[in-house]
TORSE-347471 format. One record per residue (C-alpha): residue in one letter; residue number from 1; x, y negated, z negated. Coordinates in Angstrom, 2 decimals. Layout:
// residues N
PT|A|NUM|X|Y|Z
...
This chain:
// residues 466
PT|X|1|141.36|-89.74|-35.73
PT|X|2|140.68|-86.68|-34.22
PT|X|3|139.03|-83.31|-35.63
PT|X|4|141.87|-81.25|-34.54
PT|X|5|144.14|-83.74|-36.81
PT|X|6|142.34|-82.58|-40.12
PT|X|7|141.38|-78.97|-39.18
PT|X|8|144.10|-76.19|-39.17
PT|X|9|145.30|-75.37|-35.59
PT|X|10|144.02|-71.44|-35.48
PT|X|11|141.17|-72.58|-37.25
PT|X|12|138.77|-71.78|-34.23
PT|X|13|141.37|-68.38|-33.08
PT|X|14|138.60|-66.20|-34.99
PT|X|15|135.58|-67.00|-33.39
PT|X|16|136.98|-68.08|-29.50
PT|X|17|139.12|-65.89|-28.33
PT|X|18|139.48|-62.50|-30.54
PT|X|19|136.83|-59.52|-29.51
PT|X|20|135.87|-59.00|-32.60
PT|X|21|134.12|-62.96|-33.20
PT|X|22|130.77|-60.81|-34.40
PT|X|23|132.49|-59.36|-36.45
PT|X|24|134.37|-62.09|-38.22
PT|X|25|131.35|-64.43|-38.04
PT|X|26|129.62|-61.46|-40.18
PT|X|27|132.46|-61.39|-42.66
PT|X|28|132.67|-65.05|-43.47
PT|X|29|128.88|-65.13|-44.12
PT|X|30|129.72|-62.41|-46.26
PT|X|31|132.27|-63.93|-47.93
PT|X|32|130.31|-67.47|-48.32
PT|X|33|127.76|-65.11|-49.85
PT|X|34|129.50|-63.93|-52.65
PT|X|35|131.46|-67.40|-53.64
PT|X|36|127.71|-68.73|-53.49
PT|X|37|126.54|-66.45|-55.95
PT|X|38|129.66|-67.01|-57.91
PT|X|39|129.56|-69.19|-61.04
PT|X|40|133.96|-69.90|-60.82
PT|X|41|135.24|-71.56|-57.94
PT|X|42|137.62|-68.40|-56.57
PT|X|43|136.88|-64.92|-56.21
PT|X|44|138.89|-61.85|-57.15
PT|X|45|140.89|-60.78|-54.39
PT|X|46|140.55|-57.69|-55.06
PT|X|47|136.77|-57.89|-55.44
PT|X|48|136.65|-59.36|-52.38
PT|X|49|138.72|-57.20|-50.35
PT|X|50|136.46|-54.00|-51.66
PT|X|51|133.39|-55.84|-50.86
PT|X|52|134.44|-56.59|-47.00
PT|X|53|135.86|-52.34|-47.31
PT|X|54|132.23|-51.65|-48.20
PT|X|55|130.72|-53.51|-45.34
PT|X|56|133.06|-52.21|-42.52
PT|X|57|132.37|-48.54|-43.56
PT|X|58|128.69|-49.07|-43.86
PT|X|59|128.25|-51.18|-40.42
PT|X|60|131.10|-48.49|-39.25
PT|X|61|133.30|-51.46|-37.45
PT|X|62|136.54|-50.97|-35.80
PT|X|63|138.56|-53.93|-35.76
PT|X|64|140.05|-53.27|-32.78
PT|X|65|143.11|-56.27|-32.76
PT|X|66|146.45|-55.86|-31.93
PT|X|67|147.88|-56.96|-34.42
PT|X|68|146.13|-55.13|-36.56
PT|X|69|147.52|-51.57|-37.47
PT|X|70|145.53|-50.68|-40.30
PT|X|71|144.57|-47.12|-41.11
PT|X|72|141.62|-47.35|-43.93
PT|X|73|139.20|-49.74|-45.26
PT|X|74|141.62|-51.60|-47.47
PT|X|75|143.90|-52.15|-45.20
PT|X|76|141.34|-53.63|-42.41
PT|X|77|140.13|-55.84|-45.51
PT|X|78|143.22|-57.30|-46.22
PT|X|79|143.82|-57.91|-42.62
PT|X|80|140.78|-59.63|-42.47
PT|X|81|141.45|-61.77|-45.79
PT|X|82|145.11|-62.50|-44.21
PT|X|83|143.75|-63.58|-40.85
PT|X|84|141.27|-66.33|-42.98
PT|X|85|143.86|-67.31|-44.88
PT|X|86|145.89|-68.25|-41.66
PT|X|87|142.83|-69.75|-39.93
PT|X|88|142.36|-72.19|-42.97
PT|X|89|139.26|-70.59|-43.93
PT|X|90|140.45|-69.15|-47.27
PT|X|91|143.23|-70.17|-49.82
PT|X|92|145.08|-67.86|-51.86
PT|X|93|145.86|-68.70|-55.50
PT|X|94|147.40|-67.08|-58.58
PT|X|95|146.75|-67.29|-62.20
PT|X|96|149.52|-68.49|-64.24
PT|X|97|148.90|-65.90|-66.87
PT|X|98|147.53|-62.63|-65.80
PT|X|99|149.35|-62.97|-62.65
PT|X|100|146.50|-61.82|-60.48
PT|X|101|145.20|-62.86|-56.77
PT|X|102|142.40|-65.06|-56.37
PT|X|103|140.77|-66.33|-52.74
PT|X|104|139.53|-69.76|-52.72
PT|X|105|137.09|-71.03|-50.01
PT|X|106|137.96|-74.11|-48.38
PT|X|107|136.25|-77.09|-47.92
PT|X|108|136.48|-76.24|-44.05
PT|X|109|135.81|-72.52|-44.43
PT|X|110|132.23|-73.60|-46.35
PT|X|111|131.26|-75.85|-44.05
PT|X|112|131.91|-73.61|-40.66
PT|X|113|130.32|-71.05|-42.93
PT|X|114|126.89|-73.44|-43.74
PT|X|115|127.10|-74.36|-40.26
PT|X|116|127.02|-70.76|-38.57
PT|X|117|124.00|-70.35|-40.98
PT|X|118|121.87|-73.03|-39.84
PT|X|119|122.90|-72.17|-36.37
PT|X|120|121.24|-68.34|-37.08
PT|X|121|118.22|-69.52|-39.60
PT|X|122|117.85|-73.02|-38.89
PT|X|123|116.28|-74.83|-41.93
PT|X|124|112.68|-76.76|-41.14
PT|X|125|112.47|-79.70|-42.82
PT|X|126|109.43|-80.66|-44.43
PT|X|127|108.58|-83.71|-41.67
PT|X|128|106.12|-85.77|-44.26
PT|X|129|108.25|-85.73|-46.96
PT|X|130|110.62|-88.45|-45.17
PT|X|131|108.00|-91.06|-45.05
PT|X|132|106.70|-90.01|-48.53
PT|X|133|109.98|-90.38|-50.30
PT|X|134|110.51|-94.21|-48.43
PT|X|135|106.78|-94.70|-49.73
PT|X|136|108.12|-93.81|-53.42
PT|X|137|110.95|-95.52|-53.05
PT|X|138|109.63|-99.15|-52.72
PT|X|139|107.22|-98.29|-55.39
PT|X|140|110.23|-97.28|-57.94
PT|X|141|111.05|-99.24|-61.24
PT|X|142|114.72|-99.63|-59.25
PT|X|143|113.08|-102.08|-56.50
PT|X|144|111.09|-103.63|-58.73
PT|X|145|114.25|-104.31|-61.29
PT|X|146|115.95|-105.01|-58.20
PT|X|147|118.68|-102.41|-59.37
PT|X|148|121.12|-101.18|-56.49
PT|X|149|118.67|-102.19|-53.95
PT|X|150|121.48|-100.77|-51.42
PT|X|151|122.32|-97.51|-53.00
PT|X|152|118.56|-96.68|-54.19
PT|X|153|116.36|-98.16|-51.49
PT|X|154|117.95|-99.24|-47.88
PT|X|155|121.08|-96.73|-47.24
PT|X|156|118.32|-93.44|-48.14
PT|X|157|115.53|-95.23|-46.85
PT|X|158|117.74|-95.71|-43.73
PT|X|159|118.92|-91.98|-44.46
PT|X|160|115.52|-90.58|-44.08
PT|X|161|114.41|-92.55|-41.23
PT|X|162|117.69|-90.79|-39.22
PT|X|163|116.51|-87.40|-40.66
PT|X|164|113.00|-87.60|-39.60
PT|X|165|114.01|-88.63|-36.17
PT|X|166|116.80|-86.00|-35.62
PT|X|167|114.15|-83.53|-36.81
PT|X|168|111.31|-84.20|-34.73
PT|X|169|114.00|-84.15|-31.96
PT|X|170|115.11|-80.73|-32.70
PT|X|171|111.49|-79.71|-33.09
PT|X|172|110.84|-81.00|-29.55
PT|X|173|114.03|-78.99|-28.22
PT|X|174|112.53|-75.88|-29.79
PT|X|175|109.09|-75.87|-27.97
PT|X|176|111.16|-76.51|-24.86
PT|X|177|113.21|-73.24|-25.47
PT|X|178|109.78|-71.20|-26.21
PT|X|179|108.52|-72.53|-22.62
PT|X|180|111.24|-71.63|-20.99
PT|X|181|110.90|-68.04|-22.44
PT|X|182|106.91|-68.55|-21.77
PT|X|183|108.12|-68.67|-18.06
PT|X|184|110.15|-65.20|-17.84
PT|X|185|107.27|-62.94|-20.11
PT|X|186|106.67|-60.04|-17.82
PT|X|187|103.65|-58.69|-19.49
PT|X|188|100.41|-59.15|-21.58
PT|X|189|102.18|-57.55|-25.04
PT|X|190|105.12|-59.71|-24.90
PT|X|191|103.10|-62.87|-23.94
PT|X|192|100.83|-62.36|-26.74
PT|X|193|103.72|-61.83|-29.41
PT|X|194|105.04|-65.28|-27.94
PT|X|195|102.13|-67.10|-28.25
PT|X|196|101.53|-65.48|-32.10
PT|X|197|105.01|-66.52|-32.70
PT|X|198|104.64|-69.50|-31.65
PT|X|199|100.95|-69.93|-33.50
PT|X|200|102.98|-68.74|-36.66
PT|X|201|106.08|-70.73|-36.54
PT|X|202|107.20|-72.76|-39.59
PT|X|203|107.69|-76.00|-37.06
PT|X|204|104.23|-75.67|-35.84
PT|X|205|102.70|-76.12|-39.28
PT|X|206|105.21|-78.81|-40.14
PT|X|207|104.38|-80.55|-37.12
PT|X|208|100.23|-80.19|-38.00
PT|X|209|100.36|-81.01|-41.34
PT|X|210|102.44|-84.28|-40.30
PT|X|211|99.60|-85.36|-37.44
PT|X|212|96.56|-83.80|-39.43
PT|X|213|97.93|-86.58|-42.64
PT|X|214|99.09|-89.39|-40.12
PT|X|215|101.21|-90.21|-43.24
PT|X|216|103.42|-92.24|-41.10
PT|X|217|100.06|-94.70|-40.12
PT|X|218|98.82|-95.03|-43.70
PT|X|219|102.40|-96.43|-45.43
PT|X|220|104.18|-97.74|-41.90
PT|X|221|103.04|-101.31|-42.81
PT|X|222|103.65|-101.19|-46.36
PT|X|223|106.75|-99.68|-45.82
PT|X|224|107.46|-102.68|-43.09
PT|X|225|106.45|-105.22|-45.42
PT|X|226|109.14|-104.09|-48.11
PT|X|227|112.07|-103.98|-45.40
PT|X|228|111.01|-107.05|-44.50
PT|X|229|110.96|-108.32|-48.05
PT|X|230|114.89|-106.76|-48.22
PT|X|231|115.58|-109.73|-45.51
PT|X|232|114.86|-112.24|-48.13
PT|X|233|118.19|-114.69|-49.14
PT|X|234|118.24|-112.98|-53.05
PT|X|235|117.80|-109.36|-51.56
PT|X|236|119.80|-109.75|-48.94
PT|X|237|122.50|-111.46|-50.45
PT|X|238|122.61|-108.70|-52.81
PT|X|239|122.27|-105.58|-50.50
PT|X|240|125.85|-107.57|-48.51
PT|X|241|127.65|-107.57|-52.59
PT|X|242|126.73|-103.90|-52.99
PT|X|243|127.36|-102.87|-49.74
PT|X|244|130.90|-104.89|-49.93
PT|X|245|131.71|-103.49|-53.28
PT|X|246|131.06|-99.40|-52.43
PT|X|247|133.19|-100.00|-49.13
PT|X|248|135.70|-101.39|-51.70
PT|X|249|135.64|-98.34|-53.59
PT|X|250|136.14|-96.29|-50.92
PT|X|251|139.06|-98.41|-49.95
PT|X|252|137.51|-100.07|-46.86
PT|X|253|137.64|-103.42|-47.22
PT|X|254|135.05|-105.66|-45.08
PT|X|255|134.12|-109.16|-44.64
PT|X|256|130.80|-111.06|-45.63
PT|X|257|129.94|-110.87|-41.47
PT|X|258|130.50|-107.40|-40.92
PT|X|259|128.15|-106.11|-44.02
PT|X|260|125.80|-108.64|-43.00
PT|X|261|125.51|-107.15|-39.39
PT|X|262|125.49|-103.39|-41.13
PT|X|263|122.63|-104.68|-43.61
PT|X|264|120.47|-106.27|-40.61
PT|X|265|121.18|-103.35|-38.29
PT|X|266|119.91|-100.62|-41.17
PT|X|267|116.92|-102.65|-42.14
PT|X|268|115.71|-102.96|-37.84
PT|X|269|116.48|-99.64|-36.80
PT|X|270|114.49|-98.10|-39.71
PT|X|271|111.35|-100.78|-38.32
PT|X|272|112.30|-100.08|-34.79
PT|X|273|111.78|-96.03|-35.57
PT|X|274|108.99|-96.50|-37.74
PT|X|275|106.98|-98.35|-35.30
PT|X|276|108.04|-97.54|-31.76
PT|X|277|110.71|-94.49|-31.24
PT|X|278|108.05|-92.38|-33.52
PT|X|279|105.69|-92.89|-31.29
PT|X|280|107.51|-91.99|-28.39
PT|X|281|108.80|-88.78|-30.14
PT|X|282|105.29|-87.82|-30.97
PT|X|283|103.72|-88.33|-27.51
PT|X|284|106.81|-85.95|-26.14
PT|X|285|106.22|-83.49|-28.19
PT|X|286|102.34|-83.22|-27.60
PT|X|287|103.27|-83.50|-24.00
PT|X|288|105.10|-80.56|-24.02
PT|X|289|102.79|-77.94|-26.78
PT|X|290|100.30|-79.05|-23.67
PT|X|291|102.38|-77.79|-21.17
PT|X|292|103.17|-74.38|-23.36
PT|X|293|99.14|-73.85|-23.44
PT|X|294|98.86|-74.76|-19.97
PT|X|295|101.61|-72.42|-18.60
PT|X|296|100.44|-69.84|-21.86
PT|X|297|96.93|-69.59|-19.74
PT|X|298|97.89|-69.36|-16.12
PT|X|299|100.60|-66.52|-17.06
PT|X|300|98.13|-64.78|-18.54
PT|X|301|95.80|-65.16|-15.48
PT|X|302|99.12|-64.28|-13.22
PT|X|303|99.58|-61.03|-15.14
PT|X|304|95.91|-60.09|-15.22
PT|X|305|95.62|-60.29|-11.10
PT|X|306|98.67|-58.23|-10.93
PT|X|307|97.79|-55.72|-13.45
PT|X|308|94.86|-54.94|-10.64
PT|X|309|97.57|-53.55|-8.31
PT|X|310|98.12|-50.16|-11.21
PT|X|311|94.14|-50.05|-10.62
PT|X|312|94.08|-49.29|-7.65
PT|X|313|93.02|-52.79|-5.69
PT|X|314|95.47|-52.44|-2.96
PT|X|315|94.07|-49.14|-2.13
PT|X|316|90.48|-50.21|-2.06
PT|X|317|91.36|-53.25|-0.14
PT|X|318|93.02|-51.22|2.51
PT|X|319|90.12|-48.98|2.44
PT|X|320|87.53|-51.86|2.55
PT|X|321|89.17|-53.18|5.82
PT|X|322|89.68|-50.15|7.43
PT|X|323|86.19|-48.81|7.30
PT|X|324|83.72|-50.80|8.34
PT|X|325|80.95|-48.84|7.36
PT|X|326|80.98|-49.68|3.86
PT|X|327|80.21|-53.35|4.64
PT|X|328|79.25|-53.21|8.17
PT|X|329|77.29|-56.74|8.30
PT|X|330|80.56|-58.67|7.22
PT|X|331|82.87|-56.48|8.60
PT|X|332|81.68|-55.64|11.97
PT|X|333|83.62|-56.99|15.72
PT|X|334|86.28|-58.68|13.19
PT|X|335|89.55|-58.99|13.97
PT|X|336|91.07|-56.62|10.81
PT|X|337|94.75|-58.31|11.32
PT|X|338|93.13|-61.45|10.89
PT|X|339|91.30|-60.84|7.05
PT|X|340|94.92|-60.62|5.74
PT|X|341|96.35|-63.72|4.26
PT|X|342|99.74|-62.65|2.57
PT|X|343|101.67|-66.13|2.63
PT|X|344|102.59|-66.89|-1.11
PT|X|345|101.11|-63.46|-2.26
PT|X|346|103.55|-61.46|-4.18
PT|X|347|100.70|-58.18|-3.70
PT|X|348|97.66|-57.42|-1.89
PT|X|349|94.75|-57.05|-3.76
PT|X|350|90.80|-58.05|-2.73
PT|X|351|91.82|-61.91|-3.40
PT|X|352|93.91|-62.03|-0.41
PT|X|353|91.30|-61.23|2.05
PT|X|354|90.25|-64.32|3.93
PT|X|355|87.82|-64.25|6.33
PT|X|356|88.21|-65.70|9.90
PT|X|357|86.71|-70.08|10.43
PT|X|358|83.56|-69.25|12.37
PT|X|359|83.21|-71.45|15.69
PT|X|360|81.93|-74.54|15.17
PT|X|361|78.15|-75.07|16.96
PT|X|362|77.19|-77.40|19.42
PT|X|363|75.21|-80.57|18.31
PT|X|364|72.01|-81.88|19.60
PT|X|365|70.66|-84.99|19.58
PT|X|366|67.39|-84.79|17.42
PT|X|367|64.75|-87.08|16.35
PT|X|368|62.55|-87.62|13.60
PT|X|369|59.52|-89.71|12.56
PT|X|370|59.92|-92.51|10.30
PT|X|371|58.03|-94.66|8.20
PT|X|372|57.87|-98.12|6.44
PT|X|373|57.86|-98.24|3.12
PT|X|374|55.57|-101.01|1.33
PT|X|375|56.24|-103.82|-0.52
PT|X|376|55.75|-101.93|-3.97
PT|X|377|57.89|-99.24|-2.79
PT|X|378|60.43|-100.88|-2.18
PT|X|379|60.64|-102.70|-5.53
PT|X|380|59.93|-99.68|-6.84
PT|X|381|62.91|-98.00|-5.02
PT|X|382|65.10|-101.14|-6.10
PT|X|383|64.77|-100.83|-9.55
PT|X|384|65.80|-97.01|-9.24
PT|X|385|68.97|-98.00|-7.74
PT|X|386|69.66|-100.37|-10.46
PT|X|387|68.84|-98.67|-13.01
PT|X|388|71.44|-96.09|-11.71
PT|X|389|74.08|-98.13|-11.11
PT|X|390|73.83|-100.29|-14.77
PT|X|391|76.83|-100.35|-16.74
PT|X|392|75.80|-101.49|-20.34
PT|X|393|79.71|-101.38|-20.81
PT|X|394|80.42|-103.90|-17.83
PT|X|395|82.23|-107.01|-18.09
PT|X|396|79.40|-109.54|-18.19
PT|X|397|77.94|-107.12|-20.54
PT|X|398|80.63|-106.95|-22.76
PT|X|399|80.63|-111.26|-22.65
PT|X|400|77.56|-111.63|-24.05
PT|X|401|77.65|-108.32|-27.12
PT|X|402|80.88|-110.93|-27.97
PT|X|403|78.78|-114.32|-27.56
PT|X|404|76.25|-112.60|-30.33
PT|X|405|78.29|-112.74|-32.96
PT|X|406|80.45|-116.04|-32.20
PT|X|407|77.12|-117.70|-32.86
PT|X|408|77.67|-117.92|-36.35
PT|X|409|81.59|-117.64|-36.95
PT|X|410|84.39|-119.11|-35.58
PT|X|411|86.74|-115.40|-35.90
PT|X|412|84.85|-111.99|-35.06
PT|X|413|86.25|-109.40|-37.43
PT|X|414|84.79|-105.76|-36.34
PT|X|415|85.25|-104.56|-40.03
PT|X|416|81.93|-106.34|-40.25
PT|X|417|80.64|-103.92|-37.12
PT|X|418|78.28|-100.61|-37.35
PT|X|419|79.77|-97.75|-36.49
PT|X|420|76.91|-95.24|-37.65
PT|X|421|76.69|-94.17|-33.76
PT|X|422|79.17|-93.63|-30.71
PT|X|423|77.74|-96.10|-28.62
PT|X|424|78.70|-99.28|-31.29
PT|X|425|82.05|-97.76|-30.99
PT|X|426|82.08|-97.82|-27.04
PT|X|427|80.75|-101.10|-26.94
PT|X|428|83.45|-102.32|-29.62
PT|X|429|86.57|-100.59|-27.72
PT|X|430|84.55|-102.09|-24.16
PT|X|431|85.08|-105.62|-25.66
PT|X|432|88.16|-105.56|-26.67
PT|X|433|89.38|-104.32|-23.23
PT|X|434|87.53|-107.31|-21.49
PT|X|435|88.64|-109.70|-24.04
PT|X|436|91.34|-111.69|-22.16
PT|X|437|88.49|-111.58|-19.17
PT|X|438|86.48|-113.34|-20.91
PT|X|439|88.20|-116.10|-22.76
PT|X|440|88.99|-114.22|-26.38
PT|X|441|92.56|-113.31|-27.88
PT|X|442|92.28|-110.10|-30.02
PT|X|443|94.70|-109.78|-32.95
PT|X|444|95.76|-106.54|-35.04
PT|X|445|97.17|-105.81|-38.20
PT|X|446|97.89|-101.95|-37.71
PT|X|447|95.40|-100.74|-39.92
PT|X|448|92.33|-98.99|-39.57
PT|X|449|88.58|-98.96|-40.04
PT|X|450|86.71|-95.33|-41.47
PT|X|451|83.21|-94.86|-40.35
PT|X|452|81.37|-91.17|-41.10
PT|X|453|82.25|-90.00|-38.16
PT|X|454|84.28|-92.13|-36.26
PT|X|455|88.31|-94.23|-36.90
PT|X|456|89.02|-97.11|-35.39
PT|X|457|91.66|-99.85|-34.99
PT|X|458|90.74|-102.96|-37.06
PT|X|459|90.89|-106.45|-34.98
PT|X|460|89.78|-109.77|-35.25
PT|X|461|88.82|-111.88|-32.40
PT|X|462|88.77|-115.65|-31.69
PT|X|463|87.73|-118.07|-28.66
PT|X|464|91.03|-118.67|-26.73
PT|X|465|90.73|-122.89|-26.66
PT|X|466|93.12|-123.60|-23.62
């Protein structure tokens, strides 16, 4: 089924192809406004038509549409209320008894309406709430009681995990948008009031309070032991009845198979985001505030140098290579045409002035005394060069900081290590890199280990036997 088989077929007239689609984008928010605010499900018609009156006198709009002949306010409201009403916007209904006009919104109408409004004032979603409410979730008196484990844990768990992803995708849309603007900013005042836009925007904080909590870290493998838990034969079994018997309500009617697949397909793409797609997400989106400070800086620079040319720096340059008795040591028997180097150079300015390659001088053989070096010396010399080029991080190092603590156990677990200073946590993150080198398998459990000053993955290592 297609949209245009539900929706009324003028239903897009107002906002495609009539000039006045400000207008009538204005009008409907109005409208949504006051059915919002009130308590009945219809509004006065006559209300309403003195209420859009009101707003096209005080904005002073001319609806300027053919078939529009309308002389005063009232008229141009009604007009507008009429063209709704044929769009499938509005309804118009009338009370049995008092015989009056009422205007309905309908179900369409509201949600174009909601949908025009999140395309002006898009709403930011509070990012660590997502992973907070799946947290709660498994912890409720519903999972435990293993009460409509489909309707109150997997389809919102599975609901959130969708959410969080679409929003962290729309965040990392946004900062592309504000680079792209970053790119055209033409002077120091309007790149500042980007960047303190950008310093101030409600996504920005979102996004910092998610990576400052790491929420998603601390619960992801609680929350992965519970879905896994869902895959169990009594849970699952009853996640399939549930999910068969709401289809059944609905009157969609599907097999044992089919809400098997839909059960197994909710539970691993809710694991699958948790543990890799958020990560991806998350390394985009620092990618690219990186980029914004990156480009942020060398604007700024770009804009500084060419702010030089209102000084004045063209004019001294000129001046500086046309007299040559302001600098007559650098300046003098030089080629002047030859100090200019205006290739990629959108001004002049004292930067571009490049001075000629002086002529490369003749070599002469030459000779010099030499003299042995003694025994001592040269151990002495030896011991410099090693001591320069040690690595207490090296391989072979690295074998024998493991072979210390294999001595007395069988499995290394570094949750047992000091991390007081930075070099037990370079020699611990030095190990683990040469651990395959050297004969160990490493294994994680996705958790990690808090020092004073220093976090950690937490691993456990054993001899590989093979």
């Amino acid at each position: 089924m297609n949209v245009f088989d539900i929706i009324p077929s003028e239903f897009f007239n107002c906002l495609s192809s009539s000039a006045n689609n400000r207008a009538y984008a204005d009008f409907l928010e109005l409208i949504y406004h006051q059915y919002d605010k009130e308590i009945s499900y219809r509004l006065e018609r006559s209300y309403l038509r003195d209420v859009l009156a009101a707003f096209l006198l005080e904005n002073h709009l001319d609806l300027s549409d053919e078939e529009n002949g309308a002389a005063s306010g009232n008229d141009e409201a009604n007009f507008v209320l009429r063209k709704f009403i044929n769009a499938g916007w509005l309804e118009e209904d009338q009370d049995d008894t008092t015989f009056e006009k009422y205007i309905v919104m309908t179900d369409y109408g509201i949600a174009l309406a909601e949908f025009l409004q999140k395309l002006k004032k898009p709403a930011t979603p509070e990012f660590s709430s997502y992973i907070l409410n799946i947290y709660n979730r498994f912890n409720s008196k519903e999972y435990q009681n293993k009460q409509e484990l489909y309707n109150f844990i997997l389809k919102p768990t599975f609901s959130d995990a969708k959410s969080l992803s679409s929003s962290l995708k729309k965040l990392s849309t946004s900062i592309k948008k504000i680079i792209e603007k970053m790119n055209h900013e033409g002077s120091l005042e309007s790149l500042t009031e980007n960047i303190i836009s950008y310093c101030d925007g409600d996504f920005i904080k979102e996004y910092s309070r998610l990576v400052h909590q790491q929420n998603i870290h601390i619960y992801r493998n609680f929350i992965t032991r519970k879905l896994d838990e869902l895959k169990q034969p009594e849970n699952f079994s009853l996640l399939c009845e549930e999910l068969i018997s709401e289809e059944k309500s609905h009157k969609n009617l599907i097999s044992k198979m089919e809400a098997e697949e839909r059960v197994y397909e909710m539970i691993d793409s809710t694991k699958k985001f948790l543990h890799d797609d958020y990560n991806k997400i998350m390394d985009d989106i620092k990618q690219k505030i990186n980029t914004y400070i990156h480009i942020a800086i060398a604007r700024e620079r770009m804009l500084r140098n060419k702010g030089l040319d209102i000084r004045g720096a063209v004019e001294q340059t000129l001046r500086l290579l046309i007299s040559s008795e302001e600098n007559p040591e650098n300046f003098e028997n030089l080629d002047t045409g030859a100090l200019f180097n205006l290739q990629k150079y959108e001004y002049v300015d004292q930067s571009s002035v490049m001075f000629p390659h002086k002529s490369q001088q003749v070599l002469h053989n030459t000779e010099s005394d030499y003299f042995e070096l003694t025994e001592e010396e040269i151990q002495r010399q030896k011991y410099i060069l090693e001591q320069e080029s040690l690595n207490p991080y090296s391989k072979d190092e690295m074998k024998k900081y493991m072979e210390s603590f294999f001595r007395q156990n069988k499995i290394v677990d570094n949750s047992t290590f000091d991390y007081s200073d930075k070099t037990d946590v370079l020699k611990s993150l030095a190990a683990v890199s040469y651990a395959k080198e050297n004969g160990y398998i490493i294994e994680t459990d996705g958790t990690y280990i808090e020092s004073e000053n220093y976090v950690t993955r937490h691993w456990r290592a054993r001899k590989n036997e093979q």
